[in-house]
N, C-alpha and C positions, 0 to 999 in steps of 0.2 A: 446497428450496434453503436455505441460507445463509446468510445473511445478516451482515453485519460493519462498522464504521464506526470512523475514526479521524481525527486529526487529522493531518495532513503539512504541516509546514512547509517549503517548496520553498526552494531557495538563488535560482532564478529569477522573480521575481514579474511582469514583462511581464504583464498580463494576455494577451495576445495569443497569447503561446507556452503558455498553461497545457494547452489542449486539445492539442497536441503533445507537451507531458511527459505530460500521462495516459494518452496512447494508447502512449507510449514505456516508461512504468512497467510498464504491464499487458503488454504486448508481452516487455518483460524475466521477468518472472513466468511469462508463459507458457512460455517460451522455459527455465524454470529458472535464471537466469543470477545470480545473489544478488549476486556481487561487482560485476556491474555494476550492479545497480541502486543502491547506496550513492552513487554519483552525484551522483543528484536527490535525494537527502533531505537537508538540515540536519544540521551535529553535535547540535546540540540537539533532535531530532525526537521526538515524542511520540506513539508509537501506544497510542494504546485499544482494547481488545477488551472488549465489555461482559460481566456476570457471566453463566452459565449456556453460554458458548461452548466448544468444545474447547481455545481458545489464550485464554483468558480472561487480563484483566490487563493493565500499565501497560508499555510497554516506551522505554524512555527511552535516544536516544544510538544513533549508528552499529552499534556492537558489538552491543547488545542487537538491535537493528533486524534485522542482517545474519542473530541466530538463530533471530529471529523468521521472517523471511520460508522461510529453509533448513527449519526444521521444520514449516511450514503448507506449504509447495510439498509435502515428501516426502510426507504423506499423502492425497495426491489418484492416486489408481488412474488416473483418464484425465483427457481435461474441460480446461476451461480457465476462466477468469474475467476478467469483464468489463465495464466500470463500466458502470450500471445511472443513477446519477442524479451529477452535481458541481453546489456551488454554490464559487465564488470568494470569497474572503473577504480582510482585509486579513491579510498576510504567511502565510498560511494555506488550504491545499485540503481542504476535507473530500469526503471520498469514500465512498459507498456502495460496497460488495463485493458479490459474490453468487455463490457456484461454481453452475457451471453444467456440463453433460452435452457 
C-alpha cells in the first residue's frame, strides 16, 4: 500500500460535517470527478506529498490542486482509496491516504 498525507484546509469547519466532507471527498476521487472536488478545498489549500513518493511535493492553490488530484487519479489501473485515520484540527483536516485493491 500507499501511503500519503496532507494538509486540507476545508472552506466548511462545522466540526460535525467534517466526517461527511471526507466521506464526500473520497467519494469524489473515487468517482474520478476532479472538477468537482475543487469544492471542498480552500483557495489557499496546501497539499503535501512527502519525499520519496510518485507525486512528491508541495502543491499550493486550486489550480495546482485540480493537477494534482487528475494526475494521481489517472494512474491507478483499478482500486479505489479510503481514509484510513483523520484527526480534526483548528481550520485544518489532515488526512491519511492509502490506495487500496
Amino acid at each position: 500500500m500507499n501511503f500519503s498525507g496532507g494538509f486540507v484546509s476545508l472552506q466548511d469547519q462545522n466540526h460535525v460535517n467534517d466526517i461527511v466532507t471526507v466521506k464526500q471527498v473520497y467519494a469524489g476521487i473515487n468517482r474520478n470527478e476532479t472538477d468537482a472536488l475543487l469544492k471542498f478545498f480552500a483557495p489557499d489549500i496546501v497539499r503535501v506529498e512527502p519525499e520519496g513518493f510518485p507525486s512528491s511535493g508541495i502543491y499550493r492553490g486550486l489550480d495546482q490542486m485540480k493537477v494534482h488530484l487528475a494526475q494521481g487519479r489517472s494512474t491507478w489501473a483499478e482500486g479505489s482509496c479510503e481514509p484510513e485515520q483523520k484527526s480534526s484540527m483548528i481550520r485544518s483536516l489532515f488526512l491519511f491516504m492509502c490506495e487500496s485493491d
